[in-house]
PyMOL commands that place a pseudoatom at each C-alpha (Angstrom):
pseudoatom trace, name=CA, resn=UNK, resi=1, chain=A, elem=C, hetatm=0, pos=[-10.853, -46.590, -43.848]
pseudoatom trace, name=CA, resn=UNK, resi=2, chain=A, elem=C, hetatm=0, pos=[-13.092, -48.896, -45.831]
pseudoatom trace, name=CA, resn=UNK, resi=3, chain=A, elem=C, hetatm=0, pos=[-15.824, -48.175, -43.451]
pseudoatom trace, name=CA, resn=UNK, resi=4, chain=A, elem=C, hetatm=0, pos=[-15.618, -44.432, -45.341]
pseudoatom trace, name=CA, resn=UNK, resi=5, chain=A, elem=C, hetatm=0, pos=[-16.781, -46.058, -48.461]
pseudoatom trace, name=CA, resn=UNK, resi=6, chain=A, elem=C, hetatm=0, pos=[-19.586, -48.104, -46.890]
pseudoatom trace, name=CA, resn=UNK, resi=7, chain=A, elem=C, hetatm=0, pos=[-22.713, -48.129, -49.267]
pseudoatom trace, name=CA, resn=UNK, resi=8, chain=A, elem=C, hetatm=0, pos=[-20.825, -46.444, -51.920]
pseudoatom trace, name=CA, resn=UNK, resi=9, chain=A, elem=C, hetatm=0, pos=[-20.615, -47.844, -55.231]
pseudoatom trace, name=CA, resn=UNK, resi=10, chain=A, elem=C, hetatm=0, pos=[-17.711, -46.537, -56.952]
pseudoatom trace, name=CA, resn=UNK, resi=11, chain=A, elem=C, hetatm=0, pos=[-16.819, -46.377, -60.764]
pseudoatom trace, name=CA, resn=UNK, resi=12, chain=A, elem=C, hetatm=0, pos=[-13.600, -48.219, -61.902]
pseudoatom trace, name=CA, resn=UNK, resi=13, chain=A, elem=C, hetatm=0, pos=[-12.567, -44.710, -62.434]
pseudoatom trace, name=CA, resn=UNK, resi=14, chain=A, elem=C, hetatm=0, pos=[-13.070, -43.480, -59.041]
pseudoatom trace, name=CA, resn=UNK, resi=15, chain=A, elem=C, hetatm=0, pos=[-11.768, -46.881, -57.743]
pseudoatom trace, name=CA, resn=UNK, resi=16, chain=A, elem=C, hetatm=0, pos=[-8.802, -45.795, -59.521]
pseudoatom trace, name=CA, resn=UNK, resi=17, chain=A, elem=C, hetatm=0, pos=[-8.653, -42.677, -58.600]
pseudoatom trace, name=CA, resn=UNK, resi=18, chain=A, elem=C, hetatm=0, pos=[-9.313, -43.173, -54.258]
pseudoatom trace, name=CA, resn=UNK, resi=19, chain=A, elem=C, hetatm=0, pos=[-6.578, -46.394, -54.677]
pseudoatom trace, name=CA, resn=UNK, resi=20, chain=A, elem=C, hetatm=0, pos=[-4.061, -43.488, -56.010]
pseudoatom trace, name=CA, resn=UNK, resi=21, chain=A, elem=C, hetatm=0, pos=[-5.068, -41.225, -53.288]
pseudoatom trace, name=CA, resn=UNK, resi=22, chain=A, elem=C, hetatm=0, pos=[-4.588, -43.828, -50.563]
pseudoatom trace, name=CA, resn=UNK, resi=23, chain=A, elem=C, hetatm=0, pos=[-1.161, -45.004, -51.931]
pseudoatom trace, name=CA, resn=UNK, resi=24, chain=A, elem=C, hetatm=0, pos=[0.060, -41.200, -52.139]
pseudoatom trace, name=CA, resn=UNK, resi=25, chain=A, elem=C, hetatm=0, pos=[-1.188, -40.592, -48.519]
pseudoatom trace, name=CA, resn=UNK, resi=26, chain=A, elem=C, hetatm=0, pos=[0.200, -43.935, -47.163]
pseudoatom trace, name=CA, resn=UNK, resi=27, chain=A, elem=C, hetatm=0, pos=[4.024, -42.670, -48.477]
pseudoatom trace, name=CA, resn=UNK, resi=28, chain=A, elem=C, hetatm=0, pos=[3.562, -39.394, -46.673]
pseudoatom trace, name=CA, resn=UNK, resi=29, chain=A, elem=C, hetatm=0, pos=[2.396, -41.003, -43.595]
pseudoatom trace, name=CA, resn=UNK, resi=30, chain=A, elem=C, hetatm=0, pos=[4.697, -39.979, -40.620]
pseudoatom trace, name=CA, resn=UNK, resi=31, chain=A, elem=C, hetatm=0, pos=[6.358, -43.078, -39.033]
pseudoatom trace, name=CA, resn=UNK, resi=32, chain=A, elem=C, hetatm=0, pos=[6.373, -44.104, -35.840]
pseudoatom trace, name=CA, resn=UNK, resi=33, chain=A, elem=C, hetatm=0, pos=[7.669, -47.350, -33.975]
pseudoatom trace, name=CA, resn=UNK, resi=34, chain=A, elem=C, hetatm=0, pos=[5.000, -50.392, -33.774]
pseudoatom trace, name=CA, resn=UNK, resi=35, chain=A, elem=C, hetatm=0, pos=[3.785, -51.265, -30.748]
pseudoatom trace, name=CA, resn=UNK, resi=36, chain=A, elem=C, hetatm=0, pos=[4.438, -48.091, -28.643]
pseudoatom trace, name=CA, resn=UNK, resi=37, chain=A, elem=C, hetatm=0, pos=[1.542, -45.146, -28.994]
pseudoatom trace, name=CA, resn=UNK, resi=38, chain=A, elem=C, hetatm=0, pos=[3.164, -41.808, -31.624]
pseudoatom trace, name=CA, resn=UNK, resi=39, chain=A, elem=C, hetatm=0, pos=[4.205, -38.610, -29.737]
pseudoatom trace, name=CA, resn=UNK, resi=40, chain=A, elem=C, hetatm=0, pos=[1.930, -35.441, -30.137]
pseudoatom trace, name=CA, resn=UNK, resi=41, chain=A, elem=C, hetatm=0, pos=[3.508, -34.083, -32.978]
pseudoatom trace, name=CA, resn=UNK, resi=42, chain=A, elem=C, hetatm=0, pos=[3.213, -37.561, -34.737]
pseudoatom trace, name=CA, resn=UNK, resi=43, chain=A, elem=C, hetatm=0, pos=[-0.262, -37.723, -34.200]
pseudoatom trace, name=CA, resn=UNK, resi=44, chain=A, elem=C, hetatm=0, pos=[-1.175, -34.401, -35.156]
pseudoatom trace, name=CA, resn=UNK, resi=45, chain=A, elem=C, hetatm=0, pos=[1.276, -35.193, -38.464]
pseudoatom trace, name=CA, resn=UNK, resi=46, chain=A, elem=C, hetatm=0, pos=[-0.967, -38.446, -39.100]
pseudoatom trace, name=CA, resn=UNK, resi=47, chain=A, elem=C, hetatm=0, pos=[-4.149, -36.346, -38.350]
pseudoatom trace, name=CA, resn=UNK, resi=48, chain=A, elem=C, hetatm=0, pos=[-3.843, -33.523, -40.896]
pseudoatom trace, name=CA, resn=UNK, resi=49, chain=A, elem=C, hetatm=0, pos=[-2.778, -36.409, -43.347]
pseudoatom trace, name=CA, resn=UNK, resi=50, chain=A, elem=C, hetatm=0, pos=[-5.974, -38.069, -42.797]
pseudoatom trace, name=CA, resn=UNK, resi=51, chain=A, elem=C, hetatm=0, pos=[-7.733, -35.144, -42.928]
pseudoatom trace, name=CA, resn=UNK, resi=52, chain=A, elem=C, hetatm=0, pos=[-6.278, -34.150, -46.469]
pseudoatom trace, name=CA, resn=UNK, resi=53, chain=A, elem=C, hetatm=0, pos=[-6.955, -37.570, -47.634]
pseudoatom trace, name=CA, resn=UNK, resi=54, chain=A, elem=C, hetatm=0, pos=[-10.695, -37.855, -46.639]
pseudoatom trace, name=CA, resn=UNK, resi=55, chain=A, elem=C, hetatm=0, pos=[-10.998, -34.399, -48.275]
pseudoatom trace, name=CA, resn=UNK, resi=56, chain=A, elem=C, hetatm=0, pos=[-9.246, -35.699, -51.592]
pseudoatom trace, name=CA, resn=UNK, resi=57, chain=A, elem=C, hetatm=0, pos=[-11.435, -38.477, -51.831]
pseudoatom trace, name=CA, resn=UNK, resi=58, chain=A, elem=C, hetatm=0, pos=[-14.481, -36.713, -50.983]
pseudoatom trace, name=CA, resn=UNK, resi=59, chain=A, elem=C, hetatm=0, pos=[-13.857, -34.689, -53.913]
pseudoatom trace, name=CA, resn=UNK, resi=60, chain=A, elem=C, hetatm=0, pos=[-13.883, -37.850, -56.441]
pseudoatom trace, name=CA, resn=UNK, resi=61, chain=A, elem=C, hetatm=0, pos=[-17.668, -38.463, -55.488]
pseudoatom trace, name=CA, resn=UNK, resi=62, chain=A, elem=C, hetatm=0, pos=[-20.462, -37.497, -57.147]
pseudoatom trace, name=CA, resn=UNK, resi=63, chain=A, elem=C, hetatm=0, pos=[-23.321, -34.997, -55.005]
pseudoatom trace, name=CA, resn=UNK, resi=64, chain=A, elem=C, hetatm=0, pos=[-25.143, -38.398, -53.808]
pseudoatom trace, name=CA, resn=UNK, resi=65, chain=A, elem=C, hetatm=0, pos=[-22.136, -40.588, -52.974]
pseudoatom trace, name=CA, resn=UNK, resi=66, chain=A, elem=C, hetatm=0, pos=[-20.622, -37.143, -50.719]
pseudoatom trace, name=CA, resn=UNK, resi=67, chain=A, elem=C, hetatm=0, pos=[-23.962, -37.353, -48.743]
pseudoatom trace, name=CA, resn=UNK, resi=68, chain=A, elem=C, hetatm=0, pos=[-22.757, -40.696, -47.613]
pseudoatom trace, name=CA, resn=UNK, resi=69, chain=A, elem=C, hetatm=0, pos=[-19.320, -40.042, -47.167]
pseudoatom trace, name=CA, resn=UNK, resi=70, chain=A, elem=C, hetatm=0, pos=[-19.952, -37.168, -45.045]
pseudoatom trace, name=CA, resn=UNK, resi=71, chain=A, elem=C, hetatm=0, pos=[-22.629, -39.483, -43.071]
pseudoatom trace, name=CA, resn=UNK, resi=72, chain=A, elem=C, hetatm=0, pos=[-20.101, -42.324, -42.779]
pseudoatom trace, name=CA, resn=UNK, resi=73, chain=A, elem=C, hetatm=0, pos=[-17.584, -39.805, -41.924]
pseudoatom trace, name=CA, resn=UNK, resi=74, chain=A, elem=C, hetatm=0, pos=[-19.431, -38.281, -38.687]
pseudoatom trace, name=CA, resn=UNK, resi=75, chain=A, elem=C, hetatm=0, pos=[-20.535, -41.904, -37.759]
pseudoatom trace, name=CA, resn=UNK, resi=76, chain=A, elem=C, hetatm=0, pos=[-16.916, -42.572, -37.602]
pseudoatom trace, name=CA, resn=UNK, resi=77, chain=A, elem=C, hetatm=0, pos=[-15.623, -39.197, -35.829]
pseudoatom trace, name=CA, resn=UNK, resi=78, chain=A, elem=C, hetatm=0, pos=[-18.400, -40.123, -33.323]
pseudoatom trace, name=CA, resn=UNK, resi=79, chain=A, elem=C, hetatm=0, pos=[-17.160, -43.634, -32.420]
pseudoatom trace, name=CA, resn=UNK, resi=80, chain=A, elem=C, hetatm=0, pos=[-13.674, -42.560, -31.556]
pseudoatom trace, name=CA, resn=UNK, resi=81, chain=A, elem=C, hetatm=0, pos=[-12.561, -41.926, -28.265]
pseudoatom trace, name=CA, resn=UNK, resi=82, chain=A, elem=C, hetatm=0, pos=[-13.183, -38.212, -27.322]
pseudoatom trace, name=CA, resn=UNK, resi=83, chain=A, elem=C, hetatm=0, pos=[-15.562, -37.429, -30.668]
pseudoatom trace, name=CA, resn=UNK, resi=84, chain=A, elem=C, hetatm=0, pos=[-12.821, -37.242, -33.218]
for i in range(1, 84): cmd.bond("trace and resi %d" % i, "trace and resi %d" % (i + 1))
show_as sticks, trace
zoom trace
């Protein structure tokens, strides 16, 4: 997740502001027992919930700083397995 934020130099504001966004999102994160891989619907659960929080934060950026969001974020999509 930090990776996200890589080369990004946030305000204290929007450091405020992505921490509360990250707490919120980890609360609503669908659980699932350590150690053994989630089900489908668990996945696609934690999926959209990722989804909504990248979109959340990329909305606390300024123009510039979404340039390299969105760049970190494809760099990442492309490293997992299957392309994201």
């Amino acid at each position: 997740m930090e990776g996200l934020l890589r080369g990004i130099s946030l305000t204290p504001a929007q450091q405020a502001q992505v921490d509360s966004i990250r707490e919120h999102y980890r609360s609503q994160m669908p659980a699932f027992t350590p150690g053994s891989p989630p089900d489908s619907a668990t996945r696609e659960k934690m999926r959209e919930h990722f989804r909504h929080m990248t979109e959340d934060i990329r909305a606390v950026l300024s123009p510039d700083q979404q340039k390299v969001y969105d760049k970190n974020l494809a760099e990442m999509r492309d490293r997992r397995p299957g392309g994201g």
